[in-house]
C-alpha positions, 0 to 999 in steps of 0.5 A: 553709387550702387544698386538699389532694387525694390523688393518689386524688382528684385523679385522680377530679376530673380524669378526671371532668371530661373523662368527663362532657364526653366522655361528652355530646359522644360520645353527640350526635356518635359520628362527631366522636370518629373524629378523635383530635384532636378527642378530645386537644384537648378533654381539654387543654381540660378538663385546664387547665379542672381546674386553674383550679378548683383554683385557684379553690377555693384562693383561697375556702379551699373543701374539696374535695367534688366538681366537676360539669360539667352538661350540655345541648344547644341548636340544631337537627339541623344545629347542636347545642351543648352549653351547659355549667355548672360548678360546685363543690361544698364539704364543709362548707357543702353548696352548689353554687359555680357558676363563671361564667367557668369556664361561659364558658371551656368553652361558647366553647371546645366551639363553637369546636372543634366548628364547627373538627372537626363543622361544617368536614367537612359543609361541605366535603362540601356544596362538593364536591357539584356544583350542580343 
């Protein structure tokens, strides 16, 4: 038995993923959205990250109920990370599925892009700033 979305609910899914991790990264770092790379590779990310679940679900022959991607920050002002659980939620059973390597895909993937588009332009700044 596997899942069968709508084109209705697979849209739902999918933008509610990237949504929900846009909406966080937006809300700590307003000035990393200026760059719209950042912005296009963070919703590829979160695309594939979308079909591995589907995937996954498929496999435990789950139903579809929702997919939920939370969220909270760690570090100081000058290094703040989000650390990001995903799991899923089944129809019948009622219970949360958390996903770990889905959990370790996003978590090392944010850094990475947000040490290569936040973190990179502080530091060149600070190189360009003469010495006293």
């Amino acid at each position: 038995m596997g899942i069968y979305l709508t084109e209705e609910e697979d849209q739902c899914v999918h933008h509610g993923i990237i949504l929900d991790l846009l909406k966080a990264l937006i809300e700590k770092d307003q000035k990393s959205f200026q760059d719209r790379v950042w912005a296009e590779e963070m919703e590829m990310v979160f695309v594939a990250l979308n079909g591995v679940v589907a995937k996954k679900m498929r496999e435990n022959n789950a139903q579809l109920r929702s997919l939920k991607v939370r969220y909270t920050f760690t570090g100081n002002e000058s290094e703040q990370f989000a650390n990001y659980m995903v799991y899923y939620r089944g129809y019948e059973e009622k219970k949360n599925y958390f996903i770990p390597h889905l959990n370790d895909l996003v978590n090392r993937t944010y850094r990475k892009l947000f040490t290569r588009y936040v973190m990179r332009p502080v530091e060149d700044q600070c190189q360009r700033q003469p010495s006293n």
